[in-house]
Biopython code that builds the backbone (N, CA, C, O; Angstrom):
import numpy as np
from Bio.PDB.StructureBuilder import StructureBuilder

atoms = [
    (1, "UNK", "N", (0.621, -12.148, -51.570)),
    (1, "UNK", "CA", (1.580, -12.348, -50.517)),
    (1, "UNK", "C", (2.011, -10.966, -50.003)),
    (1, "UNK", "O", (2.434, -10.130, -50.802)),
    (2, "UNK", "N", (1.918, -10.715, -48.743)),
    (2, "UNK", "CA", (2.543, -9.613, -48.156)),
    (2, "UNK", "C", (3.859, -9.356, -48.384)),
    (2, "UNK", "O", (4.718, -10.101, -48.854)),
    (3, "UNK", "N", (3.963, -7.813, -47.868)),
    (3, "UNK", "CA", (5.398, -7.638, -48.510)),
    (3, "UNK", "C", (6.401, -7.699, -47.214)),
    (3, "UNK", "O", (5.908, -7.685, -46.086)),
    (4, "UNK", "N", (7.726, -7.762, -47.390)),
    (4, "UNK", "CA", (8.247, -7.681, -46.182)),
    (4, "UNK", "C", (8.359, -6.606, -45.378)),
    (4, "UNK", "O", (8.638, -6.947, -44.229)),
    (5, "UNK", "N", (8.245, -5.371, -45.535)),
    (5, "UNK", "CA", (8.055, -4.036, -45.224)),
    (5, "UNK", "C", (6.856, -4.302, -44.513)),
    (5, "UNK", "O", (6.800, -4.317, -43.283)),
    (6, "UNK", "N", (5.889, -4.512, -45.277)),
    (6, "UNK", "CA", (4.409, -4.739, -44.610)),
    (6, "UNK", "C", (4.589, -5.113, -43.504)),
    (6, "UNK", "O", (4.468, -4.342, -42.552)),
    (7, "UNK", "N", (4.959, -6.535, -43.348)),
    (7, "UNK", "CA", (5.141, -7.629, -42.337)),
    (7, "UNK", "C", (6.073, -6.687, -40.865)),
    (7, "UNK", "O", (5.767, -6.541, -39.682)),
    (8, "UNK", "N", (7.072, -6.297, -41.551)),
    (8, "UNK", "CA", (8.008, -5.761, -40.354)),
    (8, "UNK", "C", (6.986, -4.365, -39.394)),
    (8, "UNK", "O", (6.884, -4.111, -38.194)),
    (9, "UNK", "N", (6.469, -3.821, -40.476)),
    (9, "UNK", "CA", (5.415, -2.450, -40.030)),
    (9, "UNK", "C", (4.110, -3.100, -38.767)),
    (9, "UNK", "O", (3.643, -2.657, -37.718)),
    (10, "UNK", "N", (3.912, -4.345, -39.586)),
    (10, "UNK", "CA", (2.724, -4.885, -38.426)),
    (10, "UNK", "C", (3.561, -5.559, -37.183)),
    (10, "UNK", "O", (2.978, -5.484, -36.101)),
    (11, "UNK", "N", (4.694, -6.132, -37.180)),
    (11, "UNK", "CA", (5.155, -6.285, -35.959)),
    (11, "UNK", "C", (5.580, -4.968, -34.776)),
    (11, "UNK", "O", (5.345, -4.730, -33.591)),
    (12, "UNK", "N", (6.348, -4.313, -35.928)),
    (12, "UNK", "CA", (6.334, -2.881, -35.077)),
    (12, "UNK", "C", (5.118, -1.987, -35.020)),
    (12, "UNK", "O", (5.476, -0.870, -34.648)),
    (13, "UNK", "N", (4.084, -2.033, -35.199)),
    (13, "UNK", "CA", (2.835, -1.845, -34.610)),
    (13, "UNK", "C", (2.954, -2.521, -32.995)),
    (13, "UNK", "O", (3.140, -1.948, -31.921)),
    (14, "UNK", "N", (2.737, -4.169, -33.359)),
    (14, "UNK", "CA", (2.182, -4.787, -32.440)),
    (14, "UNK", "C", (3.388, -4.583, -30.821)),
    (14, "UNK", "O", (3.041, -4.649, -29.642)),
    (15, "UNK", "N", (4.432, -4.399, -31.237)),
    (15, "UNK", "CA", (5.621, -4.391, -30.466)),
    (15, "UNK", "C", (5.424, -2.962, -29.451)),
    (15, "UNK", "O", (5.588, -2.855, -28.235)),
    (16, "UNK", "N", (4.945, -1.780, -30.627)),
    (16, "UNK", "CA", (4.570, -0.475, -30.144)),
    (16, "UNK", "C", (3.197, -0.303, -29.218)),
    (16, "UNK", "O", (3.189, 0.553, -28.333)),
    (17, "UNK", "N", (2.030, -1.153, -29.455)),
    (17, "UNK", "CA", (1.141, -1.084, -28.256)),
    (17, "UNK", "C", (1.665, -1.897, -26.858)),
    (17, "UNK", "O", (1.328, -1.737, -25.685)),
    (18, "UNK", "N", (2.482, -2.689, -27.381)),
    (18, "UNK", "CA", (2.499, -3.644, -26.186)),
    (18, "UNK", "C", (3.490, -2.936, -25.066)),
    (18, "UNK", "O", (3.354, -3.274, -23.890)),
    (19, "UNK", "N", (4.415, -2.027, -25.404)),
    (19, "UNK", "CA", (5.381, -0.982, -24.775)),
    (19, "UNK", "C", (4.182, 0.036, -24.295)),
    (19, "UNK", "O", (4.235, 0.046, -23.065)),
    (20, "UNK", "N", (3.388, 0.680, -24.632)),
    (20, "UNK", "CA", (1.837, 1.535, -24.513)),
    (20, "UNK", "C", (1.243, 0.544, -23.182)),
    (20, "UNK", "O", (0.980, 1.113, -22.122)),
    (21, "UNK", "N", (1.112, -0.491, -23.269)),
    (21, "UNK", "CA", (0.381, -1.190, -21.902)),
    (21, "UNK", "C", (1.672, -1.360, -20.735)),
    (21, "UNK", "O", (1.527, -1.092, -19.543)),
    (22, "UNK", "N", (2.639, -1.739, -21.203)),
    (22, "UNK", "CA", (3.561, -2.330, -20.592)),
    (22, "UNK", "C", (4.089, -0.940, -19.490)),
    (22, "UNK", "O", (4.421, -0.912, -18.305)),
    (23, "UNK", "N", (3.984, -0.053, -20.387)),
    (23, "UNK", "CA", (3.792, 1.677, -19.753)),
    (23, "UNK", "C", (3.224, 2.122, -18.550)),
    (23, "UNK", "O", (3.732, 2.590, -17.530)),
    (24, "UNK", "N", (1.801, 1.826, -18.950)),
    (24, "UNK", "CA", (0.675, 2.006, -18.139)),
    (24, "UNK", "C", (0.437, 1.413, -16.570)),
    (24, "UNK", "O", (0.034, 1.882, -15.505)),
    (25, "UNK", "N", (1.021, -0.153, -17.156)),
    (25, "UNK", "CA", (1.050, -0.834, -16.292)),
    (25, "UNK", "C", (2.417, -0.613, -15.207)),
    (25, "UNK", "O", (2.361, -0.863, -14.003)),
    (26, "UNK", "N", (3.380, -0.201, -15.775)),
    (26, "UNK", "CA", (4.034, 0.494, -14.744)),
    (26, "UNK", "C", (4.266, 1.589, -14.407)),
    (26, "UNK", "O", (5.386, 1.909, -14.006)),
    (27, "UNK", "N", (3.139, 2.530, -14.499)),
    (27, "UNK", "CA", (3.167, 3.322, -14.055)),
    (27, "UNK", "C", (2.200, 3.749, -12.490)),
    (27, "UNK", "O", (2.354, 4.491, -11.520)),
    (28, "UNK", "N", (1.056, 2.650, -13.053)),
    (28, "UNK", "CA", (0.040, 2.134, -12.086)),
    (28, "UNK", "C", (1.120, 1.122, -10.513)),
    (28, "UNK", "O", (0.916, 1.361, -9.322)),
    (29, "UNK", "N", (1.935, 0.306, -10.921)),
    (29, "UNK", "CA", (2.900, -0.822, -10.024)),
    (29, "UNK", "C", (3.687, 0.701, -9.217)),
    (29, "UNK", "O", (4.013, 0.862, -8.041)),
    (30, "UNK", "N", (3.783, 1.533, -10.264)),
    (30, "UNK", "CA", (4.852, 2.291, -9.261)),
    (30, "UNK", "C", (3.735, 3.442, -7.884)),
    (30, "UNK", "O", (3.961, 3.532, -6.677)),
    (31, "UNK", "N", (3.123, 3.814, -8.317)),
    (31, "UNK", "CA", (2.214, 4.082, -7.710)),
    (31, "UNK", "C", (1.784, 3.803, -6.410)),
    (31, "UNK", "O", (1.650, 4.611, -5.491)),
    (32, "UNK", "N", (1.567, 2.534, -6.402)),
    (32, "UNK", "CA", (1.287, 1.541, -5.460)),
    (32, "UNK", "C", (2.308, 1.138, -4.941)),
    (32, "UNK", "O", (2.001, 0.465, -3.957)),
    (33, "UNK", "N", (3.482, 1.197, -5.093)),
    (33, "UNK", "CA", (4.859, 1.293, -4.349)),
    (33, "UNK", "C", (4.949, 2.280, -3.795)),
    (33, "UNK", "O", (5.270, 2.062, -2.626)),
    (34, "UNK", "N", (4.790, 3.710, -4.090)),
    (34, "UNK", "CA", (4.961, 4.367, -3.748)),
    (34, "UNK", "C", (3.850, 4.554, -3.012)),
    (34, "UNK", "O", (4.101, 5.380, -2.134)),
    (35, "UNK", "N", (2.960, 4.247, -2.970)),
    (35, "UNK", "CA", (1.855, 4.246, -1.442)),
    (35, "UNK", "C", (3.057, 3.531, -0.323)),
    (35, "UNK", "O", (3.801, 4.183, 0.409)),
    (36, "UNK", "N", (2.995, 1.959, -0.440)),
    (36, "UNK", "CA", (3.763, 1.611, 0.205)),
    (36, "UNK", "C", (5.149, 2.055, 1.117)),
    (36, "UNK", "O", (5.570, 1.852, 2.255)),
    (37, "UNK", "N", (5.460, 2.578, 0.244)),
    (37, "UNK", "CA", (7.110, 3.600, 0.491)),
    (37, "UNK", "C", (6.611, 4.450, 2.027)),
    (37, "UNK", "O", (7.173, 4.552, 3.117)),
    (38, "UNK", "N", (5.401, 4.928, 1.538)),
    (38, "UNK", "CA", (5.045, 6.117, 2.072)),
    (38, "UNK", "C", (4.660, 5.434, 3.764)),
    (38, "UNK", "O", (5.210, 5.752, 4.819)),
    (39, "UNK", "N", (3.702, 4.564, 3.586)),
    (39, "UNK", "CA", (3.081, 4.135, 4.554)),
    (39, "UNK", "C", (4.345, 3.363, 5.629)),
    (39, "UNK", "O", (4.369, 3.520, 6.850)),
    (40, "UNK", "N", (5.157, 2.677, 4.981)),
    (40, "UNK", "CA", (6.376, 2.432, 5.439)),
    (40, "UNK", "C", (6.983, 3.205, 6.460)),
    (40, "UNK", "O", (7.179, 2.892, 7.634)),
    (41, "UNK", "N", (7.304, 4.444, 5.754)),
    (41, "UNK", "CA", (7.817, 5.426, 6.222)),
    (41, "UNK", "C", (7.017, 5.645, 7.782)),
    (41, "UNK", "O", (7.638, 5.334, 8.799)),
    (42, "UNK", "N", (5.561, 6.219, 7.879)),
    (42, "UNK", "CA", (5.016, 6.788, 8.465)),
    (42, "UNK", "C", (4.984, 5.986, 9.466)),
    (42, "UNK", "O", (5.330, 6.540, 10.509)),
    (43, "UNK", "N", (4.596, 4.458, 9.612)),
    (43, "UNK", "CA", (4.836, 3.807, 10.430)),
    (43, "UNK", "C", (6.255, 3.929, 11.047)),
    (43, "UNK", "O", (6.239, 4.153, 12.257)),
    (44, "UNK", "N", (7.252, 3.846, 10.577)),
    (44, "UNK", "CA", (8.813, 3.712, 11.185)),
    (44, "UNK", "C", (8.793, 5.315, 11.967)),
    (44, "UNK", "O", (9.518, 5.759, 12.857)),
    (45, "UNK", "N", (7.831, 5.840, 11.345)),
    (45, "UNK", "CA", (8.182, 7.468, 12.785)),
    (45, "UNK", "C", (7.170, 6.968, 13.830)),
    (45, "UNK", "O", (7.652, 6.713, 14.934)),
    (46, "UNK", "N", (5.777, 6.774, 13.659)),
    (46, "UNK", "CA", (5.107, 6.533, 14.979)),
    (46, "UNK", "C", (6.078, 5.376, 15.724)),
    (46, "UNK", "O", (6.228, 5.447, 16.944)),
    (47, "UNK", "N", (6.615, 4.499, 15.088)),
    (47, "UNK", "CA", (7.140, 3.385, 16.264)),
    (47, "UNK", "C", (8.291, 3.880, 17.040)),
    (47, "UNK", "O", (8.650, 3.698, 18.203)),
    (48, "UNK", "N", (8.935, 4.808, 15.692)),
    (48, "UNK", "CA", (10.380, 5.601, 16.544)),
    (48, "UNK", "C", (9.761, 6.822, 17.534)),
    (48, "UNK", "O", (10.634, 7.559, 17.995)),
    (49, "UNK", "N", (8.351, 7.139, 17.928)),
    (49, "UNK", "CA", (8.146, 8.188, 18.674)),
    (49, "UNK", "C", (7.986, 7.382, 20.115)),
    (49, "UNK", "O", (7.327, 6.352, 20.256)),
    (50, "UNK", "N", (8.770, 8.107, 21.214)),
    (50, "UNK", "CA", (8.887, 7.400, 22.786)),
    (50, "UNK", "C", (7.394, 7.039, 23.083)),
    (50, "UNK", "O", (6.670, 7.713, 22.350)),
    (51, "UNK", "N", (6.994, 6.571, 23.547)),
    (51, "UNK", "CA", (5.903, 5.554, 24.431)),
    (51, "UNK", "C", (5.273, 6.549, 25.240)),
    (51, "UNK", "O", (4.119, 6.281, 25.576)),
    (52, "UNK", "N", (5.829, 7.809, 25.697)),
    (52, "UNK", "CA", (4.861, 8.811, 26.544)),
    (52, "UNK", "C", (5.051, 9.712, 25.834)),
    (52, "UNK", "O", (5.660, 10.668, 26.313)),
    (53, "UNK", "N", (4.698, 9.760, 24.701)),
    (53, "UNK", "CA", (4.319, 11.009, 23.835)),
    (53, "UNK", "C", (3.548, 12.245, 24.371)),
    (53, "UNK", "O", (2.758, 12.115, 25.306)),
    (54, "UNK", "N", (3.770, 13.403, 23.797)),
    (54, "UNK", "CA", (2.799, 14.678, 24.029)),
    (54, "UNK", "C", (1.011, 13.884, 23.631)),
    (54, "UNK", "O", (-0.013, 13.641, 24.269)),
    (55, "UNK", "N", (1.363, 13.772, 22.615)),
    (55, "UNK", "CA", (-0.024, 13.634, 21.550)),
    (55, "UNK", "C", (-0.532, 12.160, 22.296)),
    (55, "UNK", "O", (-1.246, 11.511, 21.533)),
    (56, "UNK", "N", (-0.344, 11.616, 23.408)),
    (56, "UNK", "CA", (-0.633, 10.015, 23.930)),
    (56, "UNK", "C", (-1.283, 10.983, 25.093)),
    (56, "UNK", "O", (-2.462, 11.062, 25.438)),
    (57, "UNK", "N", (-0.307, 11.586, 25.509)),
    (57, "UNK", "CA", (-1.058, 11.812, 26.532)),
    (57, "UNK", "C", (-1.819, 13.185, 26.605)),
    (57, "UNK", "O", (-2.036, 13.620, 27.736)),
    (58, "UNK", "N", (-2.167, 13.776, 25.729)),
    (58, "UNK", "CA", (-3.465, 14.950, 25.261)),
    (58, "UNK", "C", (-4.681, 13.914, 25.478)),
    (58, "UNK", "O", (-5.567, 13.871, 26.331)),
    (59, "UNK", "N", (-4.334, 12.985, 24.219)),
    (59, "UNK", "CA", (-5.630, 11.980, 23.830)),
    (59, "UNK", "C", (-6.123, 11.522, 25.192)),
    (59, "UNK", "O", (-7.321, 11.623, 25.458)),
    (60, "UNK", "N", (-4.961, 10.854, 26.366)),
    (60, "UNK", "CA", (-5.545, 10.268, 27.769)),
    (60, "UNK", "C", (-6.434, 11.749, 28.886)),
    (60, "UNK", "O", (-7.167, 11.797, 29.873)),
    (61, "UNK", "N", (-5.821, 12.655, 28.010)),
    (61, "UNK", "CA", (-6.466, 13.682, 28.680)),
    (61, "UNK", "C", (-7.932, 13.874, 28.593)),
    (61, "UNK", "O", (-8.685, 14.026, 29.555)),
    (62, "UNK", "N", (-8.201, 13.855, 27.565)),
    (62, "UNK", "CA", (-9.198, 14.331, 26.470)),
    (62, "UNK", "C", (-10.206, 12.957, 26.877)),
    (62, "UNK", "O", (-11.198, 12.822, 26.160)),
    (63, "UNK", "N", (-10.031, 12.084, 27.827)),
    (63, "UNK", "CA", (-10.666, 11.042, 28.418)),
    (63, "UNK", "C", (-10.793, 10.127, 26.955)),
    (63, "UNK", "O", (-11.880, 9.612, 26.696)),
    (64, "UNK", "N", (-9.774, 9.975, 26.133)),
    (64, "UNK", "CA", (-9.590, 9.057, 24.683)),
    (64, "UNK", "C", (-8.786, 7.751, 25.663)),
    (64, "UNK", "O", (-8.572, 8.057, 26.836)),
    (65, "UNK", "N", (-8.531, 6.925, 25.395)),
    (65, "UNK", "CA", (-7.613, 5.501, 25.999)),
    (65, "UNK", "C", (-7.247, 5.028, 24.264)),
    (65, "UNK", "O", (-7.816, 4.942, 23.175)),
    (66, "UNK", "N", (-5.781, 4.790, 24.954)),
    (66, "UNK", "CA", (-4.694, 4.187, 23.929)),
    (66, "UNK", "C", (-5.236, 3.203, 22.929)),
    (66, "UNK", "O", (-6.246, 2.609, 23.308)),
    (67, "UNK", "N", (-4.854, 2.952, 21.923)),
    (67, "UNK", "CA", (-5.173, 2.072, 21.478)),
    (67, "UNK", "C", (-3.895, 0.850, 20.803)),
    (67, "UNK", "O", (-2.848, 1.215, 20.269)),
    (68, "UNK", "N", (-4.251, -0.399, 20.968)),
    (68, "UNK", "CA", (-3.204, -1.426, 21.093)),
    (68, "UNK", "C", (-3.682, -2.311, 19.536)),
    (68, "UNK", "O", (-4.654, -2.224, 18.787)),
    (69, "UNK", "N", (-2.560, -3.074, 19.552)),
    (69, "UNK", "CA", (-2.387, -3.975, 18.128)),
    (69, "UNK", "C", (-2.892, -5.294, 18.793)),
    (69, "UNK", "O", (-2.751, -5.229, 20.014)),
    (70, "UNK", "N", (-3.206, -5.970, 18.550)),
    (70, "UNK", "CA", (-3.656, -6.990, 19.385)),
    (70, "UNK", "C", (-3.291, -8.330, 17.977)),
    (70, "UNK", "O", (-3.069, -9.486, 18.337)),
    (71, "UNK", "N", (-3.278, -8.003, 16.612)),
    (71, "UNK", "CA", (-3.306, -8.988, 16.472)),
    (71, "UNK", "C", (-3.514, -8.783, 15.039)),
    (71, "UNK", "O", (-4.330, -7.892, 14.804)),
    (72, "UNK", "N", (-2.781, -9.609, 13.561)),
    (72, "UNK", "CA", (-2.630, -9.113, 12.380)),
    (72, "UNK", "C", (-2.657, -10.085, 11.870)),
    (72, "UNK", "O", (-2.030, -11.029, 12.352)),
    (73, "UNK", "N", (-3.690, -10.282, 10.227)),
    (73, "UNK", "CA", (-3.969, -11.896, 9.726)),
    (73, "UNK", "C", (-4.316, -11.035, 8.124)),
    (73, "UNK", "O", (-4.679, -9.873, 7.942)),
    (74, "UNK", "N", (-4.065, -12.016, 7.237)),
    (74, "UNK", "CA", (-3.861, -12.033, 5.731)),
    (74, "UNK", "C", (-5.550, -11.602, 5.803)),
    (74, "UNK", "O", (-6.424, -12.007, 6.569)),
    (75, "UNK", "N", (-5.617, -10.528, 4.582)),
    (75, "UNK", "CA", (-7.221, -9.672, 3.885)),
    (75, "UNK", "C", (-7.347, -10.592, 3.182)),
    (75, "UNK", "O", (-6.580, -11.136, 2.388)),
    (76, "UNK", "N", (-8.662, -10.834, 3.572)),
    (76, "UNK", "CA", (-9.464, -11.958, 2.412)),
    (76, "UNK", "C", (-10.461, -11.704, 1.696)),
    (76, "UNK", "O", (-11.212, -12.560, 1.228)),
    (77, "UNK", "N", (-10.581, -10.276, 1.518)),
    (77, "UNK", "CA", (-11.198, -9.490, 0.626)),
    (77, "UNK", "C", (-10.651, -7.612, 0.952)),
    (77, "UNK", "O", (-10.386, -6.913, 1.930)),
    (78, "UNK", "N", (-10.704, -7.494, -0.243)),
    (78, "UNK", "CA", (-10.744, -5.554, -0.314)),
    (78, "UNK", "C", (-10.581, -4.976, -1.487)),
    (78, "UNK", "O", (-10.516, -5.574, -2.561)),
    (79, "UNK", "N", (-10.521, -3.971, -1.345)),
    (79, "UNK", "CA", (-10.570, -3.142, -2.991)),
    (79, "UNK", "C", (-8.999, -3.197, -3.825)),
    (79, "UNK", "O", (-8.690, -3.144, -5.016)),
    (80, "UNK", "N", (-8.369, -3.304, -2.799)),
    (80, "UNK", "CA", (-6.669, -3.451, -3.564)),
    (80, "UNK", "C", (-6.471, -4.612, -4.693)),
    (80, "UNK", "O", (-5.388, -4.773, -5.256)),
    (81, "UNK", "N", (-7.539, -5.347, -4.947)),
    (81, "UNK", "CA", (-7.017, -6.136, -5.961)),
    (81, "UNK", "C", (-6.320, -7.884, -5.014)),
    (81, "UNK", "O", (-5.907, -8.903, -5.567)),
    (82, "UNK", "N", (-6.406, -7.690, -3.995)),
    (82, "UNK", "CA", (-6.067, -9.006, -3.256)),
    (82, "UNK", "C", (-4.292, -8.704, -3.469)),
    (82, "UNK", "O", (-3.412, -9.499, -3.800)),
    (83, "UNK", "N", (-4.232, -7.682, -3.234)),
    (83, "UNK", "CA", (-2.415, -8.317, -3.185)),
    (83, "UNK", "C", (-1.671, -8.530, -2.163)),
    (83, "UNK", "O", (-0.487, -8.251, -1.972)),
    (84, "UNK", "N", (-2.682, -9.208, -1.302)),
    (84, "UNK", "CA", (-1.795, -9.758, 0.281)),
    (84, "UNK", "C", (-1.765, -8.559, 1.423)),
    (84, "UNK", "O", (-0.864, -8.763, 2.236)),
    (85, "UNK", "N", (-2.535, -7.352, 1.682)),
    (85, "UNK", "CA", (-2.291, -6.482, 2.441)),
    (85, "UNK", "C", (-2.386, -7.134, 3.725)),
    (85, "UNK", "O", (-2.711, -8.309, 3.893)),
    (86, "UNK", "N", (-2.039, -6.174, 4.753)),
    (86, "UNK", "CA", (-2.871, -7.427, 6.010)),
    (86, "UNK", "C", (-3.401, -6.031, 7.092)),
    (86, "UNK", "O", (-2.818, -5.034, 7.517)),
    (87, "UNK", "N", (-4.672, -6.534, 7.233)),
    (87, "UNK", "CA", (-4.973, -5.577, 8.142)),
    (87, "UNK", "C", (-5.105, -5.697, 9.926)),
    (87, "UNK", "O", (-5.520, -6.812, 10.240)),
    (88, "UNK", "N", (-4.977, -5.263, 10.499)),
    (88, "UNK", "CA", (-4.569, -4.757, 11.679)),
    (88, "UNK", "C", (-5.913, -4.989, 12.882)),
    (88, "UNK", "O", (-6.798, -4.177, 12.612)),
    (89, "UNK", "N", (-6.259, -5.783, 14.000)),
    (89, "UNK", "CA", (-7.180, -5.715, 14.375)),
    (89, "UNK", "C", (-6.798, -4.713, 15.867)),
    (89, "UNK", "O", (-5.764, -4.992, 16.475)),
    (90, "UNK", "N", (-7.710, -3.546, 16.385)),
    (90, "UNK", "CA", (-7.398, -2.911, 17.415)),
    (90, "UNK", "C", (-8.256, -3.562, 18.369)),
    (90, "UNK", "O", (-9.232, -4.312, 18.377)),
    (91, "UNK", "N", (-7.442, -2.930, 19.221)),
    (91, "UNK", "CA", (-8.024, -3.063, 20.776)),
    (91, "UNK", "C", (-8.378, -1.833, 21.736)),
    (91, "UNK", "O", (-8.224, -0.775, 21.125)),
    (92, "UNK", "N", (-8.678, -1.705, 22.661)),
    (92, "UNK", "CA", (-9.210, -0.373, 23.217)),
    (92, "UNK", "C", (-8.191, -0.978, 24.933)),
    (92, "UNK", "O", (-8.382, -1.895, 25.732)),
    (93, "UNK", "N", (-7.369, -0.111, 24.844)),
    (93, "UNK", "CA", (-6.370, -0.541, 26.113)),
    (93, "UNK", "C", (-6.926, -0.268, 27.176)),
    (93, "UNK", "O", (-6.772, 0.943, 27.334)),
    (94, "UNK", "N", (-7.744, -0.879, 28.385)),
    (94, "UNK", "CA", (-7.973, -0.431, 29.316)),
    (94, "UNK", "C", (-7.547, -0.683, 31.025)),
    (94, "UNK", "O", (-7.273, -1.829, 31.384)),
    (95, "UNK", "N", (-7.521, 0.256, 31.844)),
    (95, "UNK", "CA", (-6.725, -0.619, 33.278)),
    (95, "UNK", "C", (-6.226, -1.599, 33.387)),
    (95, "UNK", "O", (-5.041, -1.890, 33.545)),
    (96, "UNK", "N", (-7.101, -2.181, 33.312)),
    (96, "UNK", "CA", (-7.453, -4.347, 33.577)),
    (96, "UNK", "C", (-5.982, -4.841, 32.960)),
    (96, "UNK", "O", (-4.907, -4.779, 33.557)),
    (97, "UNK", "N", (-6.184, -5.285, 31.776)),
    (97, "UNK", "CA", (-5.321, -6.295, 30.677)),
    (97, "UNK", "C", (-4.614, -5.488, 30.109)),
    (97, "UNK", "O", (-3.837, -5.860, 29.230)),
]
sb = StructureBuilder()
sb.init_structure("model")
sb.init_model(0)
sb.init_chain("A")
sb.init_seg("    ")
for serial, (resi, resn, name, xyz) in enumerate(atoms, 1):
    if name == "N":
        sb.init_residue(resn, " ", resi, " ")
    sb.init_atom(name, np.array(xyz, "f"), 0.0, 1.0, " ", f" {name:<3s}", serial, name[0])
structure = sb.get_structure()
């Protein structure tokens, strides 16, 4: 029969890897928040930059045409692991429409 010492040593083993993953694993979640954070961010300055930008209109110079959002639907495949990203379909803004 095991001893109770024994017994308590193998739970605190098992207690001690599982804090070791539990670790890992958030250290990886924060990560990926912090992409998020970031990308967040970067978006909220392009939307806060005025509509006739310097850099909008270099690009119209440079014979480049704007480019528009046309339209955004749930990833049904990608490397992220499926965690709901959604990607963005462009458009090429021209005279016309």
């Amino acid at each position: 029969m095991p001893s109770v010492m024994g017994l308590l040593e193998e739970r605190e083993r098992a207690a001690r890897q599982r804090v070791e993953v539990l670790q890992v694993e958030l250290g990886e979640a924060e990560a990926v928040w912090e992409r998020f954070v970031i990308a967040r961010e970067t978006v909220g300055q392009i939307l806060a930059e005025p509509r006739g930008s310097a850099e909008e209109s270099s690009l119209a110079g440079a014979g480049e045409q704007p480019v528009q959002v046309v339209a955004a639907g749930p990833v049904r495949s990608c490397r992220c692991g499926g965690t709901g990203l959604r990607l963005m379909r462009w458009r090429r803004t021209t005279g016309g429409s």
